[in-house]
Backbone as numpy.savetxt, mean C-alpha at the origin, in Angstrom:
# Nx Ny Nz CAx CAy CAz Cx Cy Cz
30.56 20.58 -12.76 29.29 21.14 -13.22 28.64 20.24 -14.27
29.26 19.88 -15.36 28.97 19.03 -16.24 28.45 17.44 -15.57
28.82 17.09 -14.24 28.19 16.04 -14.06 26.69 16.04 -13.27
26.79 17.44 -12.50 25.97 18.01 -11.93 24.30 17.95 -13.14
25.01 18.45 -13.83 23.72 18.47 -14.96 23.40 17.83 -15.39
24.15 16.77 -15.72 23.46 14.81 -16.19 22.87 14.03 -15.15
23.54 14.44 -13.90 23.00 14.07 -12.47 21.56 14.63 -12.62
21.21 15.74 -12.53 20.11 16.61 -12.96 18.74 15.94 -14.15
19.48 15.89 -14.79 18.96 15.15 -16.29 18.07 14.00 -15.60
19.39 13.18 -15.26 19.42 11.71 -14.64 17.80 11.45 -14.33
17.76 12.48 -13.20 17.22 12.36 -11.70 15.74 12.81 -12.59
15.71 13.77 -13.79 14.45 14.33 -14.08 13.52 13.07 -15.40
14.37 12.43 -15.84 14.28 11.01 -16.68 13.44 10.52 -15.91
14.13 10.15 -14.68 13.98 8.91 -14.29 12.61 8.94 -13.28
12.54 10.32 -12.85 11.49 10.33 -11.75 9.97 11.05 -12.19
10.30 12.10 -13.42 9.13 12.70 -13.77 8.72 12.36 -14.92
9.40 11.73 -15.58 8.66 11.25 -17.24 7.65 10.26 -17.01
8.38 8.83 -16.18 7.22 8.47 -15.99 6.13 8.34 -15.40
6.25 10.22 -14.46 4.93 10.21 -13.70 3.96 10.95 -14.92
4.82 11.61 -16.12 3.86 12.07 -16.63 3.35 11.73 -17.50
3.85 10.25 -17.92 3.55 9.14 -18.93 2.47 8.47 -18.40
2.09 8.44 -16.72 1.31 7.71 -16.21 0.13 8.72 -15.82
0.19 9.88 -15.65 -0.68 11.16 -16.12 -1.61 10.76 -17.05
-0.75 10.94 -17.97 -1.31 11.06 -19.75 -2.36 10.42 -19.92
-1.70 8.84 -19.63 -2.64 7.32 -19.82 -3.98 7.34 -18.55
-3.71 8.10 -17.53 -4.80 8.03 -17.18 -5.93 8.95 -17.18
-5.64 10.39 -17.89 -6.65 10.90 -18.29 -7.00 10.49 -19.52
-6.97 9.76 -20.48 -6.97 9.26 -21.53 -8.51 8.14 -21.63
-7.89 7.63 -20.22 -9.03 6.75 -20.27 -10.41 7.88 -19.77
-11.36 7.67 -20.87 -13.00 7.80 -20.37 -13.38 7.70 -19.54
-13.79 5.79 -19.21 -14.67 5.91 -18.48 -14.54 5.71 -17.11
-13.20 6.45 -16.60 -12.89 6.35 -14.89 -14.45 7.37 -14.15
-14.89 6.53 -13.23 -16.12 7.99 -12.38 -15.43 8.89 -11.91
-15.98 10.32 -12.22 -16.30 11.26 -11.80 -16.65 12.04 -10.89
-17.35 11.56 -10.42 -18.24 11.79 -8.64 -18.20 10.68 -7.78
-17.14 11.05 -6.36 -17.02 10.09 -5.86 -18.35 9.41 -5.12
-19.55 10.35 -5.18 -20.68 9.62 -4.95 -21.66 8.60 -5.10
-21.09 8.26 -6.49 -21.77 7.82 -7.27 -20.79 6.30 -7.91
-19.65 6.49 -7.59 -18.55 5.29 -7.91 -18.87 4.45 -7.17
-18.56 3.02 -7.82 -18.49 1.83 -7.42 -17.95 1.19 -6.55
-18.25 0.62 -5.14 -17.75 0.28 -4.04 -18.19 -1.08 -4.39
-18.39 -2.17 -5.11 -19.27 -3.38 -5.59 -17.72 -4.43 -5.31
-18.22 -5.73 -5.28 -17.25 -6.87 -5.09 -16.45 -7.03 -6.44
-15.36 -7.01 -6.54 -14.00 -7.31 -7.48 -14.17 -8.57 -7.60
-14.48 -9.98 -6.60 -14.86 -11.33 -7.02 -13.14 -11.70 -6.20
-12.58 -11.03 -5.87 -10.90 -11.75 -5.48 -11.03 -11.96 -4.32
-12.11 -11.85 -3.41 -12.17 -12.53 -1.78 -12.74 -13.82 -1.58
-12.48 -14.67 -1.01 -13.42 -16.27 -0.86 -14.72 -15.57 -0.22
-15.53 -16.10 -0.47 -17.30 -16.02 0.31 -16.30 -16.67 1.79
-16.67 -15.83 2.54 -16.48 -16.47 3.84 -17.44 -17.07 4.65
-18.58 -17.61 4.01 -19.16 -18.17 4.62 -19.08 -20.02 3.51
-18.50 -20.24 2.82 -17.74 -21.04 2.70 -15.89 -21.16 2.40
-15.90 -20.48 3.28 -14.32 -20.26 3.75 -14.12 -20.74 5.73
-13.93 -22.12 6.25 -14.02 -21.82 7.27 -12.60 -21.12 7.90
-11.34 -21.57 7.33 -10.11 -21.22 7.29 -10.37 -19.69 8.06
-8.68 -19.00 8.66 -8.99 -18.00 8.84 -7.96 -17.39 7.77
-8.49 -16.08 7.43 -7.67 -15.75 5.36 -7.10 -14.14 6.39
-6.46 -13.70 5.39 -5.49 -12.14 5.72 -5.29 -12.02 4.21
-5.88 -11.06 3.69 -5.72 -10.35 2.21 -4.99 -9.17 2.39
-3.90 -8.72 1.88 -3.87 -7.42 1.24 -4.15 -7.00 -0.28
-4.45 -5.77 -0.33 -5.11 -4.73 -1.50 -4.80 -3.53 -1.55
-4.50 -3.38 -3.08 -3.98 -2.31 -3.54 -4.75 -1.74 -4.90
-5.29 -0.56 -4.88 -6.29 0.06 -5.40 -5.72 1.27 -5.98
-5.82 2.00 -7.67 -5.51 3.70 -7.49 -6.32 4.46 -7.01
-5.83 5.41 -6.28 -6.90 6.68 -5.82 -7.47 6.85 -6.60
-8.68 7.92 -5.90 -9.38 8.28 -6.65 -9.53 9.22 -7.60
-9.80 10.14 -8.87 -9.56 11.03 -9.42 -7.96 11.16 -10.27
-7.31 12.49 -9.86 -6.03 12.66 -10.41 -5.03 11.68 -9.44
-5.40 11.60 -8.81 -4.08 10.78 -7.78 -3.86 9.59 -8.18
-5.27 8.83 -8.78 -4.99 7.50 -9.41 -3.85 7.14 -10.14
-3.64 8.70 -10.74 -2.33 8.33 -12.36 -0.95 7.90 -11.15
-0.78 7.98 -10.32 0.23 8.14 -9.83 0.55 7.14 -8.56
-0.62 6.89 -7.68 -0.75 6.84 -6.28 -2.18 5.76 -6.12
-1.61 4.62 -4.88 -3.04 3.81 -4.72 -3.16 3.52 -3.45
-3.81 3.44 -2.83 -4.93 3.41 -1.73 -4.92 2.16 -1.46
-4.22 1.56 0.29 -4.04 -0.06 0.10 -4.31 -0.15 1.63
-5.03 -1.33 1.75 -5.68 -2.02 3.09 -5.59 -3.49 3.27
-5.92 -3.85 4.14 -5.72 -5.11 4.75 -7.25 -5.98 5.22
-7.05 -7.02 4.85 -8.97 -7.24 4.82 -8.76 -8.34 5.74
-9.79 -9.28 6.99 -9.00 -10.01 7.52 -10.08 -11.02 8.11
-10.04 -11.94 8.27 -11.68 -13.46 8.50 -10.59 -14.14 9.46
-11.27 -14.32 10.92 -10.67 -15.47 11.22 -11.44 -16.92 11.15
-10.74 -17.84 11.68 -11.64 -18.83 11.72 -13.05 -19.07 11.74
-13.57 -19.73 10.98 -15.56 -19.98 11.35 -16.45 -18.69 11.26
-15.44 -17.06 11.13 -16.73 -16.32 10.84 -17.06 -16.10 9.76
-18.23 -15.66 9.19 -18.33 -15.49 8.17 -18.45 -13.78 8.02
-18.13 -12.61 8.45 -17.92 -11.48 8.25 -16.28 -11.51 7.93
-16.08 -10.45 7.34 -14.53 -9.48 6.87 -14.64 -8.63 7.88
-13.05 -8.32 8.13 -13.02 -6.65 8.66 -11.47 -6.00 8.11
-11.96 -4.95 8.17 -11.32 -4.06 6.99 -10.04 -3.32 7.75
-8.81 -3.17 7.54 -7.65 -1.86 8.60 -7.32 -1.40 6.90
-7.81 0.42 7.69 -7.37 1.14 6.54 -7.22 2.34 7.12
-6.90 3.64 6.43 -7.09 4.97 6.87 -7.54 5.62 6.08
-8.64 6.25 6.57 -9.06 7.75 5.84 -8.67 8.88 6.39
-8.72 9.81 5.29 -8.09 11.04 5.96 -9.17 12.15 6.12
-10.82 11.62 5.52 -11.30 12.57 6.16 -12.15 12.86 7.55
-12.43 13.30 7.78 -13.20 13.41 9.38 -11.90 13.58 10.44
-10.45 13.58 9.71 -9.34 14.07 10.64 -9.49 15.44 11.38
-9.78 16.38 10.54 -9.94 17.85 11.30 -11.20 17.88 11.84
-11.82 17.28 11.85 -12.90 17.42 13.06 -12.77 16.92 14.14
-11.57 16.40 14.67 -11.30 15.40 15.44 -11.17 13.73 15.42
-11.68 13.36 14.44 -12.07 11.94 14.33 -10.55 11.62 14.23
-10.86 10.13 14.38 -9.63 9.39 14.20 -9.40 8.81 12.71
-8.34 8.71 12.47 -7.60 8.48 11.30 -7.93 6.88 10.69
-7.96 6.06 11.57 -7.78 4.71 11.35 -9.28 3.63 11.37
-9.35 3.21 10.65 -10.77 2.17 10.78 -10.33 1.13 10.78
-11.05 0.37 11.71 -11.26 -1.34 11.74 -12.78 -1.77 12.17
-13.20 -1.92 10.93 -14.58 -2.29 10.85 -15.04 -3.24 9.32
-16.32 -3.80 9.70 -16.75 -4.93 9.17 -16.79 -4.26 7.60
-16.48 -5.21 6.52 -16.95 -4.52 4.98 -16.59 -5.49 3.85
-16.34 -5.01 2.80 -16.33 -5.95 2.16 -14.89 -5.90 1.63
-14.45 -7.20 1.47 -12.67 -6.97 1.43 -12.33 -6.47 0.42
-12.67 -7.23 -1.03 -12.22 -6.73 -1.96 -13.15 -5.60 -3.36
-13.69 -4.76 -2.23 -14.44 -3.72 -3.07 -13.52 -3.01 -3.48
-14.74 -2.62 -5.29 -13.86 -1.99 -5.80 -13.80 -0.25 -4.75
-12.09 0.34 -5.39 -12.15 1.51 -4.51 -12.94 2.78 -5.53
-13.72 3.24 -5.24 -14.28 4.11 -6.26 -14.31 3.93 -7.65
-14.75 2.89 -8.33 -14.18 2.34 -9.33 -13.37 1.44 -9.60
-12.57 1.76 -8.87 -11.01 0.98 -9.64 -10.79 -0.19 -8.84
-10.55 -1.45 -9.28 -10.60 -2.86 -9.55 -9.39 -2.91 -8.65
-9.34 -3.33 -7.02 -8.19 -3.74 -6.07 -7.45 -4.59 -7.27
-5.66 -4.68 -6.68 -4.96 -5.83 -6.93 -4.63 -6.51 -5.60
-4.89 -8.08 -5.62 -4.46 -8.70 -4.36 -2.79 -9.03 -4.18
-2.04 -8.09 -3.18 -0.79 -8.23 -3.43 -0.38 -9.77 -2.13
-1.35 -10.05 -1.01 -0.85 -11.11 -0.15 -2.26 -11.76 -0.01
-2.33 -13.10 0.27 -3.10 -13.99 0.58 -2.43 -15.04 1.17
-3.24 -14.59 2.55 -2.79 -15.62 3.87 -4.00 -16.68 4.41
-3.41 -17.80 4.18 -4.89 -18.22 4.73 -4.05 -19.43 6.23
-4.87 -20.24 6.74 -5.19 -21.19 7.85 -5.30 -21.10 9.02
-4.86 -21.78 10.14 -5.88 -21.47 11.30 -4.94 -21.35 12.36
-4.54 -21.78 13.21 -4.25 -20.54 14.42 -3.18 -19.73 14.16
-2.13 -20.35 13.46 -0.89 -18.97 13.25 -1.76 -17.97 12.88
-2.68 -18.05 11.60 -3.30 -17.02 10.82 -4.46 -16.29 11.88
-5.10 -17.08 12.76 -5.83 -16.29 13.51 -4.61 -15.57 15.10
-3.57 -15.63 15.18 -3.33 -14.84 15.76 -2.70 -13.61 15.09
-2.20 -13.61 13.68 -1.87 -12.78 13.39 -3.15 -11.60 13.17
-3.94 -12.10 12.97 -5.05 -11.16 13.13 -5.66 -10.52 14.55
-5.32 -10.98 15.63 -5.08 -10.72 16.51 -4.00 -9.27 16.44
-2.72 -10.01 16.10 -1.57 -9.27 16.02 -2.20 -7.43 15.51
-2.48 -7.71 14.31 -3.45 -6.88 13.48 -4.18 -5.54 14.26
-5.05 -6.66 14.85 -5.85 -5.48 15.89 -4.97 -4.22 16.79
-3.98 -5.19 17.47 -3.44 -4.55 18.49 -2.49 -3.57 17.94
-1.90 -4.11 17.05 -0.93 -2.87 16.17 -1.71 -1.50 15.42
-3.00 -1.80 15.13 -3.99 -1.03 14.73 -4.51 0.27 15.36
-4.32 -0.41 16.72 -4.34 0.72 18.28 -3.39 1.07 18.53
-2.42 0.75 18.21 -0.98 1.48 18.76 -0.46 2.28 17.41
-1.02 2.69 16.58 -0.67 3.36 15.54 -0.62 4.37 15.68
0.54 5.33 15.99 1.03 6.61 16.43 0.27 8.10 15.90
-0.12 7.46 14.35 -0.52 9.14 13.76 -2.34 8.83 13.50
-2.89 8.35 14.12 -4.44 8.02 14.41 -5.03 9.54 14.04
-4.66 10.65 14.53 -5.41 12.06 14.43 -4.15 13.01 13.70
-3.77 12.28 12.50 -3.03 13.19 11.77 -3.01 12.39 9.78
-3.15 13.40 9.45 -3.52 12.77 8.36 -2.46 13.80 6.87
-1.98 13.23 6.15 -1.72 13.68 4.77 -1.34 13.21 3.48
-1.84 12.93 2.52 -1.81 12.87 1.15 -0.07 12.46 0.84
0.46 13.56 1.36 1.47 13.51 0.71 2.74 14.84 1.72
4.06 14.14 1.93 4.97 12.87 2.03 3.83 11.61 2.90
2.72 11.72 3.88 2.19 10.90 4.84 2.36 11.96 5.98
1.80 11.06 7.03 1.54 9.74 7.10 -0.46 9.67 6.60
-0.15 8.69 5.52 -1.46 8.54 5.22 -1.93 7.29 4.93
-2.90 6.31 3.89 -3.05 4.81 4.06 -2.24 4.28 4.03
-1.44 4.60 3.29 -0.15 3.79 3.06 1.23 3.41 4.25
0.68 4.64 4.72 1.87 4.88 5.90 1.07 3.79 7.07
0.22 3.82 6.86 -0.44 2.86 7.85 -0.21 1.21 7.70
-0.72 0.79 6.64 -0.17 -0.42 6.07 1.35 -0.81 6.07
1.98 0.17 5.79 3.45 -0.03 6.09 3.48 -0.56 7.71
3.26 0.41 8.04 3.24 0.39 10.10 2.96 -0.94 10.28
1.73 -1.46 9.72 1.11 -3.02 10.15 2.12 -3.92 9.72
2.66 -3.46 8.24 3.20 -4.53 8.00 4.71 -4.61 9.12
5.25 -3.42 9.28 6.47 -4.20 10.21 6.14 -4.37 11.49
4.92 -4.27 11.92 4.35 -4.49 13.53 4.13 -6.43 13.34
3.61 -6.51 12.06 3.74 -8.29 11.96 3.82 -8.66 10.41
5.38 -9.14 11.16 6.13 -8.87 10.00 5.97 -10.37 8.92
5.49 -11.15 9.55 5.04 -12.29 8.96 3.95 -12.09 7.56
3.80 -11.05 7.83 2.95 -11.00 6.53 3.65 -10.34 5.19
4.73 -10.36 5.38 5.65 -9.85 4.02 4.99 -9.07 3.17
5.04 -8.01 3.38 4.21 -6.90 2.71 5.12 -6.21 1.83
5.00 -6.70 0.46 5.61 -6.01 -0.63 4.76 -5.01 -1.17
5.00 -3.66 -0.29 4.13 -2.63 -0.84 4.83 -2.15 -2.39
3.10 -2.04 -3.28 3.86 -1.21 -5.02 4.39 0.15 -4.39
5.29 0.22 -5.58 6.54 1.83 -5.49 5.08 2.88 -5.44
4.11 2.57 -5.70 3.33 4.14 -6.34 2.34 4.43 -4.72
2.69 3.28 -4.21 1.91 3.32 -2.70 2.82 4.55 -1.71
2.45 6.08 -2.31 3.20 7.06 -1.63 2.80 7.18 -0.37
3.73 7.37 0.89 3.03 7.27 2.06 4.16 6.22 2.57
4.64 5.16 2.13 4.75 4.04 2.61 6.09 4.00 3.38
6.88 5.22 2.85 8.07 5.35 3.32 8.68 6.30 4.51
7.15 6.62 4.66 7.38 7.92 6.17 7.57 6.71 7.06
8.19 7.03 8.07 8.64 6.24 9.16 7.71 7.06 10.66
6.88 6.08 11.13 6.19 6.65 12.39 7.40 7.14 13.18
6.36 8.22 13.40 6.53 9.27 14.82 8.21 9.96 14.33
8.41 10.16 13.01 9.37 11.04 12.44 10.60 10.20 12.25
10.70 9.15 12.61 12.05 7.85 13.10 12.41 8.21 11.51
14.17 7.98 11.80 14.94 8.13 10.42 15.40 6.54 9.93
14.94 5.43 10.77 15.48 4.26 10.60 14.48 2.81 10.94
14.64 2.47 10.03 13.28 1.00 10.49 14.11 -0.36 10.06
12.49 -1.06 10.12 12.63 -1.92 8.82 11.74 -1.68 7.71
11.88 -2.45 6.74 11.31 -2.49 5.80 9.61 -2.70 5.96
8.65 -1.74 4.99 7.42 -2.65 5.33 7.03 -4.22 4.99
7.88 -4.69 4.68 7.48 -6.30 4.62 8.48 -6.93 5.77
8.34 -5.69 6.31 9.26 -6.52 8.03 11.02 -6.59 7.85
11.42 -6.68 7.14 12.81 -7.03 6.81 13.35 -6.69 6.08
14.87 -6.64 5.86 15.85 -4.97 5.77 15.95 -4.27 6.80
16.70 -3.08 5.76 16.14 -1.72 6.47 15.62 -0.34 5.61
15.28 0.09 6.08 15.08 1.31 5.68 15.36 2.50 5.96
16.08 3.66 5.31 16.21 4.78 5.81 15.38 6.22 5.01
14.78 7.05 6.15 13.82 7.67 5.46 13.77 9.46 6.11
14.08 10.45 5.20 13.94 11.47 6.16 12.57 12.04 5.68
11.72 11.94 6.53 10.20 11.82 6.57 9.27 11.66 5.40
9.87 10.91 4.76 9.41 10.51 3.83 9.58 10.54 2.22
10.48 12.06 2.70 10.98 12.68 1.46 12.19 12.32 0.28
12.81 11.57 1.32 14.17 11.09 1.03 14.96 9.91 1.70
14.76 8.83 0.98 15.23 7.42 1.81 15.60 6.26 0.95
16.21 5.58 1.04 16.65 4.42 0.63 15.97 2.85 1.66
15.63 2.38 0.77 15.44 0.48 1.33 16.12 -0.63 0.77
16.50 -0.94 1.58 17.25 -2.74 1.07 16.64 -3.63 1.71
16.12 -4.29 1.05 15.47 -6.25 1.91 15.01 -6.82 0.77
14.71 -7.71 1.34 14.51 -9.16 0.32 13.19 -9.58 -0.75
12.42 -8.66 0.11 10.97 -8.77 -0.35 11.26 -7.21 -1.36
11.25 -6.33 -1.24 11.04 -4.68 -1.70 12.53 -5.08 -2.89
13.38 -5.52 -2.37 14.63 -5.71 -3.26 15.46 -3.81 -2.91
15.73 -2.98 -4.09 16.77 -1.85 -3.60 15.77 -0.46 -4.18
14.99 0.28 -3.43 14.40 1.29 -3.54 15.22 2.75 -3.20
15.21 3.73 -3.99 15.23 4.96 -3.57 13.57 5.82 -3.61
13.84 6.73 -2.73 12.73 7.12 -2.18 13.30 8.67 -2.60
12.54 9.27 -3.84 13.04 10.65 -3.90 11.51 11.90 -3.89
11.24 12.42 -2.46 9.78 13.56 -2.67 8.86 12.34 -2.61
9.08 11.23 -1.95 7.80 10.52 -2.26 7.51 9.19 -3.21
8.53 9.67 -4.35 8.42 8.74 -5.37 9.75 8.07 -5.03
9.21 6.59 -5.93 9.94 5.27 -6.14 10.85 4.88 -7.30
11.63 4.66 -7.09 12.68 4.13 -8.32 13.16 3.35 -7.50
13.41 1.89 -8.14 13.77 0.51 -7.44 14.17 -0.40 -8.96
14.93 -1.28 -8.13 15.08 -2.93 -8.69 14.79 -3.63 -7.88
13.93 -4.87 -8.13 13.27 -6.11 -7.24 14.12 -7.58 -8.04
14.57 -8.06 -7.44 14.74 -9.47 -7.56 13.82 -10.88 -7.55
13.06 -10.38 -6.23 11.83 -11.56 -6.33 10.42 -11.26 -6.99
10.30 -10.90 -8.13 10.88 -11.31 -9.30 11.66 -10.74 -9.74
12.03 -10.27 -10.64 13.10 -9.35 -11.49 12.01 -8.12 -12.19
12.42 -7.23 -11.49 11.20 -5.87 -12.35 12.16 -4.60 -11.93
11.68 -3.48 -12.58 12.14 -1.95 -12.37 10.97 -1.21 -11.58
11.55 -0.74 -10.88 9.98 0.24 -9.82 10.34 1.51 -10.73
9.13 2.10 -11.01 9.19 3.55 -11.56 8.04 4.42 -10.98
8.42 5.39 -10.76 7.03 6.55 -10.23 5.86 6.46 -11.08
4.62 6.38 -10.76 3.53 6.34 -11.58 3.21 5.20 -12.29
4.49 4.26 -13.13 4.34 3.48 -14.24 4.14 2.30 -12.95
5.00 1.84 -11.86 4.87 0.58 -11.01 5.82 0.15 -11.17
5.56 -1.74 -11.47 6.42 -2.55 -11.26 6.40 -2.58 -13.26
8.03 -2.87 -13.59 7.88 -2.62 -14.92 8.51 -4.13 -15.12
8.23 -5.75 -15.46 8.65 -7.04 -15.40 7.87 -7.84 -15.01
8.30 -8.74 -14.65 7.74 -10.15 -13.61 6.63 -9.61 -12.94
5.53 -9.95 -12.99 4.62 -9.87 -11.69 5.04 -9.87 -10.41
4.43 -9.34 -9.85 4.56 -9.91 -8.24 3.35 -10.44 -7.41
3.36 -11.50 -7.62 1.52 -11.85 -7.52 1.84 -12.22 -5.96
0.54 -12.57 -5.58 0.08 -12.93 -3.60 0.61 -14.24 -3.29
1.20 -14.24 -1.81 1.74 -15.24 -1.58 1.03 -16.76 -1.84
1.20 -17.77 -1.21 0.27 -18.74 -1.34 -0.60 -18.77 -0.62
-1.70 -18.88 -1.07 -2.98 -19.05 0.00 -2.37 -20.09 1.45
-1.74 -20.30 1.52 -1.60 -21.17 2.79 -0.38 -20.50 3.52
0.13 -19.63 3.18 1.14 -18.56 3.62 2.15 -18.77 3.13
């Protein structure tokens, strides 16, 4: 019993203090918007002008939600130029227009690195050159259509943006997708599966729908997955994953622009 209750302790330290430390700090701040009508969808400045970019580029981005979810939880997509064009196109999911029937998933033209309602993307991958990089965008598309939960949508365990981005990332796995711990969603496994890989393609992962799972690989380093939330150690670099707070060490900045 006595270990039961430090186990207890343990588990309430480690998983809810610092969601409510990351609470705190973000109602704290002022001047987050208010009305998502009225928030800022404007350029962050972290995408090349693709019209002097002839290269073909693959960004990922990671953004906090909007409102209360921000303290906790961020909203992450994949932005993607191939060769010689000068438009972006965007793979993400929204979850609304789900109950009306609509589909879950967008791939359409926009701007890569807008801010998400305010809040200032972080670029976690930058892929750039020319035909590997333009077929992986290829790759992209087609995994985009074969994405199992298209007309199902939820916040929370998933499958929601995150769960989507995950999906892409082990559909091509070349893009080493080190999703942040606070990217909830990321650990549901399509179509209910208790066993994968990792979303940066490699490991594995085990996940019972999201609620409860463990990851090991090279990129993510050793995650537990408890209700959603993250507690981890990463090696590449050396950091602590914590619910709400993130990556607590070393950066983990975007690959090299040349992959």
């Amino acid at each position: 019993m006595h270990f039961l209750r430090w186990a207890l302790l343990g588990l309430f330290l480690i998983l809810f203090v610092p969601t409510g430390v990351a609470l705190a700090r973000h109602f704290a701040i002022d001047d987050r918007p208010t009305d998502w009508r009225t928030a800022s969808h404007e350029s962050s400045g972290l995408a090349p002008d693709p019209r002097a970019t002839p290269e073909a580029v693959i960004q990922v981005y990671a953004a906090p939600a909007f409102s209360w979810r921000g303290a906790f939880g961020v909203h992450t997509w994949i932005a993607a130029k191939p060769s010689g064009s000068t438009t972006w196109t965007r793979f993400e999911v929204f979850g609304w227009g789900v109950r009306r029937g609509e589909g879950a998933v967008r791939v359409l033209s926009g701007v890569p690195d807008a801010k998400w309602y305010g809040a200032t993307p972080e670029l976690l991958r930058d892929l750039r050159g020319g035909a590997e990089v333009n077929a992986l965008i290829e790759r992209l598309h087609a995994a985009a259509r074969r994405y199992p939960h298209n007309h199902e949508y939820r916040v929370w365990p998933g499958p929601n943006s995150n769960t989507f981005i995950a999906y892409l990332g082990r559909q091509v796995p070349e893009l080493h997708i080190d999703m942040p711990p606070t990217a909830i969603g990321k650990d549901y496994l399509p179509e209910g599966g208790w066993v994968s890989t990792a979303p940066s393609g490699q490991g594995v992962q085990l996940s019972a729908k999201g609620l409860l799972g463990l990851t090991v690989a090279p990129e993510e380093g050793l995650e537990f997955n408890v209700l959603g939330l993250t507690v981890g150690i990463d090696a590449s670099p050396w950091a602590i994953k914590l619910p709400g707070t993130g990556r607590l060490g070393a950066p983990d900045g975007p690959a090299s622009p040349h992959g």
